[in-house]
C-alpha positions in Angstrom: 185.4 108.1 -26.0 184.1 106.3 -22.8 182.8 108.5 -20.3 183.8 107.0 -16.3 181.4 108.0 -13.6 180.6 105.7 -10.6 182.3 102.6 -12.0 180.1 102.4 -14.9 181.8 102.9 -18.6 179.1 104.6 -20.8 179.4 103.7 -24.5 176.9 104.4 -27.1 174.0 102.1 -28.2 176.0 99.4 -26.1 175.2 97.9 -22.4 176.7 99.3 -19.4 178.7 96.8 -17.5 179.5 97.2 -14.1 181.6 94.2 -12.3 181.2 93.6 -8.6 182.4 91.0 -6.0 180.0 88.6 -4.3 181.6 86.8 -1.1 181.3 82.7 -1.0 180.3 81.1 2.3 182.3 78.6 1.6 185.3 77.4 3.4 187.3 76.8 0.0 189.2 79.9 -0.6 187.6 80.4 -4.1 187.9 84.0 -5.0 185.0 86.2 -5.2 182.5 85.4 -7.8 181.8 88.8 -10.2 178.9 89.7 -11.7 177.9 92.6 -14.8 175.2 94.6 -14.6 174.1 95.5 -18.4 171.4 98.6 -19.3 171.0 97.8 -23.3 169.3 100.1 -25.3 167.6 97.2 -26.5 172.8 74.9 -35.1 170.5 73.7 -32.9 170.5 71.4 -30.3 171.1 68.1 -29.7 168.2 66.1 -29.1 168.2 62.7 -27.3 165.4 60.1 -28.0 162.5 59.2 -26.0 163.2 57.0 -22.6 161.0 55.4 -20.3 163.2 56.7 -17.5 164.4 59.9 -16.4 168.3 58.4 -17.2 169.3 60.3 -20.5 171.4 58.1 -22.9 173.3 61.1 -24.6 176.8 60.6 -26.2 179.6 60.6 -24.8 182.8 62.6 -24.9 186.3 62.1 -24.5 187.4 62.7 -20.7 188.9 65.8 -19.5 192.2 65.9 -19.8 189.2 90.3 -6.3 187.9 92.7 -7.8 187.5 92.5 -11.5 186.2 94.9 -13.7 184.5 94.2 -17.3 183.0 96.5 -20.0 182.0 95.7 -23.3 184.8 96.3 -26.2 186.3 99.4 -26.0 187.2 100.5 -29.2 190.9 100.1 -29.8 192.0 103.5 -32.0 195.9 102.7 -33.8 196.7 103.4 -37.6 198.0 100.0 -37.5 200.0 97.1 -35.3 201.3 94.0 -35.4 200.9 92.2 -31.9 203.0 89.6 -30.4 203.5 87.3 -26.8 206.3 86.3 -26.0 205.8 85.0 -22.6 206.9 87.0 -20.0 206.1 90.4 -22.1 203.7 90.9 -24.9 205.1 93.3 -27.7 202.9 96.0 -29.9 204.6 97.5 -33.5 203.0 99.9 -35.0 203.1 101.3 -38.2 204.4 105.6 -37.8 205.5 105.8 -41.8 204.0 108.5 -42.9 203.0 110.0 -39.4 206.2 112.3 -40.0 207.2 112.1 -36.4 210.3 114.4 -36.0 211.4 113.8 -32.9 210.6 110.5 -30.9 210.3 112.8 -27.9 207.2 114.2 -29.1 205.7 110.5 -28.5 204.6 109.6 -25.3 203.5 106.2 -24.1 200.9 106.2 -21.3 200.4 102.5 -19.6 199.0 101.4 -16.5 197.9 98.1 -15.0 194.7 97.8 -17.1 195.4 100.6 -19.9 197.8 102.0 -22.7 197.6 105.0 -24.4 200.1 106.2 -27.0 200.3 109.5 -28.6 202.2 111.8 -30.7 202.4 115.3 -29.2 202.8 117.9 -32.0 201.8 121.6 -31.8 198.6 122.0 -33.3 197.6 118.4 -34.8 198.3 116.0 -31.5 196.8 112.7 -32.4 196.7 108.7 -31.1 198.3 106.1 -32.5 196.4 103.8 -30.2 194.3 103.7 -27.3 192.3 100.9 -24.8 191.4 101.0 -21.3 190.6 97.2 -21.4 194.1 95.2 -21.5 194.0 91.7 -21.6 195.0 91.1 -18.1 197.4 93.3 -16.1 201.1 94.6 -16.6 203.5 96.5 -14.6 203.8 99.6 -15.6 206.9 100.7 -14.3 208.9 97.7 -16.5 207.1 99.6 -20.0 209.7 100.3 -22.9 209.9 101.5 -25.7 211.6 102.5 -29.2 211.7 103.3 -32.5 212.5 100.6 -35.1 212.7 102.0 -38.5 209.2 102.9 -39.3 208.0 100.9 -36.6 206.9 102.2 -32.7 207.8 99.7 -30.8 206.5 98.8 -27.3 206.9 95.8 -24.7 204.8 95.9 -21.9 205.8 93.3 -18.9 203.0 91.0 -17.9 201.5 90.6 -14.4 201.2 86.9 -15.4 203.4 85.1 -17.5 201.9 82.2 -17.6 198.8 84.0 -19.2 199.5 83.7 -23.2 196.9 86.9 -24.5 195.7 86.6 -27.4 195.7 90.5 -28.3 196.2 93.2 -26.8 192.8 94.2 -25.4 190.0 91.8 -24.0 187.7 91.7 -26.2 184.9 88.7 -27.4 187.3 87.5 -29.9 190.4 87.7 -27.4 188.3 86.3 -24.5 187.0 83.3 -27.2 190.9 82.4 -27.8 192.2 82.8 -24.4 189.4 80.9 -22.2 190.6 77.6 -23.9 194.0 77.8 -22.2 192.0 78.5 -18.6 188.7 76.7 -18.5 191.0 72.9 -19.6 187.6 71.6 -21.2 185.7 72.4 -18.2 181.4 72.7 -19.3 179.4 75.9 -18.2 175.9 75.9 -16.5 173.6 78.9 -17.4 171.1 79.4 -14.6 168.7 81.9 -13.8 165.4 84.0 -14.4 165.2 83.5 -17.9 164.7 80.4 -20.1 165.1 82.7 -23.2 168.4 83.9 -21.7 169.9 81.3 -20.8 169.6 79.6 -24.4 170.9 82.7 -26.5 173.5 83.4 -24.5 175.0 79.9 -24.5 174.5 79.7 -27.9 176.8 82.6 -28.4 179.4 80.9 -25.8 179.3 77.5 -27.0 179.8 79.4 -30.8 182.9 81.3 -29.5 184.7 79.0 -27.4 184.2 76.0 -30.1 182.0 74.3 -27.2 178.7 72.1 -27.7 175.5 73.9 -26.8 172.8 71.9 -25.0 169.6 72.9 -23.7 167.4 71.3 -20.8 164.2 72.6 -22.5 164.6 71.1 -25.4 165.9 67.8 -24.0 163.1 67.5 -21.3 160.3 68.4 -24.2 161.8 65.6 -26.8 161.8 62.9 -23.9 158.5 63.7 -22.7 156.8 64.9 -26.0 155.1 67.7 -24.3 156.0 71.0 -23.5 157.1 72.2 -20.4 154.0 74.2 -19.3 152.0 70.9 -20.0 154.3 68.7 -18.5 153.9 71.3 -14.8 150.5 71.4 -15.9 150.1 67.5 -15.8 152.7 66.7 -13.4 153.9 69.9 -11.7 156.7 71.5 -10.4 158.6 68.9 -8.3 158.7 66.9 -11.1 159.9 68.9 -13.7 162.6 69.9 -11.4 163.4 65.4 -10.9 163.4 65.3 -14.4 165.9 68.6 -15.0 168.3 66.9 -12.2 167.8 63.8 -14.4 169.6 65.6 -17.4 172.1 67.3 -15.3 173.2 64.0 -14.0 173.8 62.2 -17.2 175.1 66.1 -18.7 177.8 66.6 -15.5 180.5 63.7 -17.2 180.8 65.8 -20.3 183.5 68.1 -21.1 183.2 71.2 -23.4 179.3 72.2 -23.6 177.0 75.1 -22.4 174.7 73.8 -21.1 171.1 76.4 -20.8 168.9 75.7 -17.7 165.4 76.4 -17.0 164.4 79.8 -15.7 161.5 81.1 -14.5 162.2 79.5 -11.1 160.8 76.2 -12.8 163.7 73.7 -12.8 166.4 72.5 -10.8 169.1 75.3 -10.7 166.3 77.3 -8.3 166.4 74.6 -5.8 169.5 74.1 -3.3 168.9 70.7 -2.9 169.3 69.9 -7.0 172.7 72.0 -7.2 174.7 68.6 -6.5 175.6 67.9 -10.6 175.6 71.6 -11.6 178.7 72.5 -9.7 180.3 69.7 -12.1 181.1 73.0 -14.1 181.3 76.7 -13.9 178.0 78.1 -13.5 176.7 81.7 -14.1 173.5 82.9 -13.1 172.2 85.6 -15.4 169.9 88.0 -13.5 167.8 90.4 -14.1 167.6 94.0 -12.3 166.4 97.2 -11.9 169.7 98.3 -9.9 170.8 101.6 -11.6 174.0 101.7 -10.1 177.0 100.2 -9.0 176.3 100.1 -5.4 172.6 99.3 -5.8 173.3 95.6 -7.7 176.0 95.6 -4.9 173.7 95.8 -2.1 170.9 93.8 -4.0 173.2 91.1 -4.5 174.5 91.2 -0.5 170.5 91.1 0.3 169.8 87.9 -2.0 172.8 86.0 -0.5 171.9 86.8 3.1 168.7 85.4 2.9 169.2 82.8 1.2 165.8 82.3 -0.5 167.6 82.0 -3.9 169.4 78.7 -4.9 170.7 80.4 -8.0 173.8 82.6 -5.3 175.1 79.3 -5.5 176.6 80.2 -8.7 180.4 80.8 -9.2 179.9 84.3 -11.2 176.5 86.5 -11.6 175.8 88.8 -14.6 173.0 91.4 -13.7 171.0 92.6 -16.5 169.3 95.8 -16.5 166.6 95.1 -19.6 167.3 92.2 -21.8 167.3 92.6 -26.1 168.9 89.4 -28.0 170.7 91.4 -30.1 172.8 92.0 -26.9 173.5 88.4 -26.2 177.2 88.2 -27.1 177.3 91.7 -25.1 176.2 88.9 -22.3 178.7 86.4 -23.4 181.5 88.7 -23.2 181.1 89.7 -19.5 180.3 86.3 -18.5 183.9 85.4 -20.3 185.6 88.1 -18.6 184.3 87.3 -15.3 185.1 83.8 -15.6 188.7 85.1 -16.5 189.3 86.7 -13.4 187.7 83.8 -11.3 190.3 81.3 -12.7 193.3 83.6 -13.2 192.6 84.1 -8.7 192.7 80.3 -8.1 194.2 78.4 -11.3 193.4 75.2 -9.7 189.5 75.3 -10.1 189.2 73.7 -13.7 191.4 70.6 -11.8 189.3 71.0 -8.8 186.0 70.5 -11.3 187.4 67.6 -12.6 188.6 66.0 -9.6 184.6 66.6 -8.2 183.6 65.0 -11.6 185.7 61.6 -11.3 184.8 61.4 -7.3 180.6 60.9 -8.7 179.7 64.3 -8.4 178.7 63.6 -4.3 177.4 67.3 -3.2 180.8 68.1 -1.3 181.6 71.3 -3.2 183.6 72.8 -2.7 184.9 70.8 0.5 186.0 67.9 -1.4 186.2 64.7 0.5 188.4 62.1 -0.3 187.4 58.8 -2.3 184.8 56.3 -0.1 183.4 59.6 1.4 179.6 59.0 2.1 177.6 62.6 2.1 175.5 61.0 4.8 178.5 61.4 7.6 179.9 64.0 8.7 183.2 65.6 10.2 185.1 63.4 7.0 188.4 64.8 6.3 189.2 66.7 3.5 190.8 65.7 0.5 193.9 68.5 -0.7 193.1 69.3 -4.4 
């Protein structure tokens, strides 16, 4: 069983997650980005042939078309059950032959906005027919029935949004996998942050689960230059790795369906403000390491990064904080970053649309104040377009 304290759900030989809201200085009314904080015990890429420019040929694709609060699966204990949406309700049978339940009062079904607990009551043996404290998304309680249908329990649980089809009854990687399809509309994701190494294990496990492409600046950058990146700063430096990340990023920012790994190590162009103009083209999440032991700590460390400013990667639409880092853990990763990503489009449905519109209009540097077609970013005061 999960033990609460502070916010932080304690599992076994798993990461602690902890989400937390970051507020966006932006005038767009995008909902609060989240971001995990994790304490682990703890096919290859495409490649793209040599150029004599920094304007990456790579194949094309078909065009496109708060608080919030994540752990890491929470074991769901039920004999067995059948699980069903129908739209407005989602619908849970479970299997009570042979449970030799006299009397249905002795059941007692437990839900609330993010939970369900049922339970047979009987003197001496009292056990659970099943048990999560990580719905999919939110009911309402208070519109929870239930009955007995032959050897069946049957229970319907109202949904908060109807529009939402779950994919199970608890969020979970698989569940999170399934559903993102419906909400991200084909929309690419942008790991940035402080760690190479990170960013490409963890968008391996995305790209595997959501049925994406996985993509990887490193490894694009070293085939085009046929060096590796220490010897191409070593040769040329800094700056122009960075021109030749923002390169790939350009011709990367049209595609649809990939996760594409950035450089870490405050080495490419994801750690510079100026370069951030093709990776809000998707949803980006910066994956960032801590030694905040608490909820309020990566709270107050993240408040601190964003009011100074010094870090291009607060640009990001959701941050997971990692408190040690093991790549066994990486779909651990994947899984909050999901989840998170969830609850940013579920508060503002109209972000994949407002991606794609930003995509179509060249990609210009106005997020998330889109301007209207003709727009130059050299003038201001232009009106803004209505997404």
């Amino acid at each position: 069983m999960a033990a609460i304290m502070a916010g932080f759900y304690f599992l076994p030989k798993t990461p602690n997650i902890i989400i937390i809201n970051k507020p966006f200085a932006f005038s767009l009314p995008i909902p609060n980005p989240s971001f995990a904080v994790f304490k682990p015990n703890f096919s290859s890429f495409p490649l793209i042939p040599p150029s004599s420019s920094y304007n990456f040929p790579l194949p094309s694709t078909s065009p496109p078309l708060l608080s919030c609060k994540c752990s890491s699966t929470v074991p769901v204990s039920s004999r067995s059950y059948e699980f069903s949406d129908g739209s407005s309700e989602v619908e849970l049978r479970i299997q009570i032959s042979g449970e030799d339940i006299q009397n249905p009062r002795d059941i007692s079904v437990d839900a609330n906005y993010t939970s369900l607990a049922v339970r047979v009551q009987r003197p001496g043996s009292p056990f659970t027919l099943l048990e999560t404290n990580n719905l999919f998304d939110k009911i309402k309680p208070d519109e929870t029935i239930w009955y007995i249908d032959d050897d069946e329990l049957v229970v319907n649980l109202k949904k908060h949004d109807p529009d939402l089809k779950w994919p199970d009854i608890m969020e979970s990687w698989e569940s999170l996998a399934a559903g993102s399809t419906q909400l991200l509309k084909g929309t690419s994701i942008y790991l940035v942050g402080d760690s190479t190494e990170i960013n490409q294990k963890v968008a391996r496990e995305l790209a595997t689960g959501l049925g994406y492409t996985p993509l990887c600046t490193k490894e694009l950058l070293e085939t085009y230059s046929r060096q590796t990146i220490d010897s191409w700063v070593l040769a040329e430096g800094l700056d122009s790795l960075a021109n030749g990340e923002s390169a790939v990023l350009e011709s990367l920012s049209s595609h649809v369906r990939s996760v594409i790994a950035t450089l870490g190590e405050q080495q490419g162009a994801a750690a510079r403000a100026d370069k951030w103009r093709h990776l809000y083209a998707g949803f980006t999440i910066w994956l960032s390491q801590t030694e905040a032991l608490d909820e309020d700590s990566a709270r107050e460390e993240t408040h601190k990064n964003i009011k100074e400013g010094r870090l291009a990667y607060t640009n990001a639409d959701v941050v997971v904080k990692l408190q040690g880092w093991d790549p066994a853990h990486a779909k651990s990763v994947g899984q909050a970053c999901l989840s998170a990503l969830k609850q940013l489009i579920l508060s503002d449905k109209e972000l994949p649309g407002k991606k794609s519109l930003y995509i179509r209009l060249g990609c210009r540097g106005d997020w998330p104040n889109i301007k209207p077609p003709g727009w130059d970013p050299s003038t201001e005061g232009s009106p803004q377009v209505n997404c």
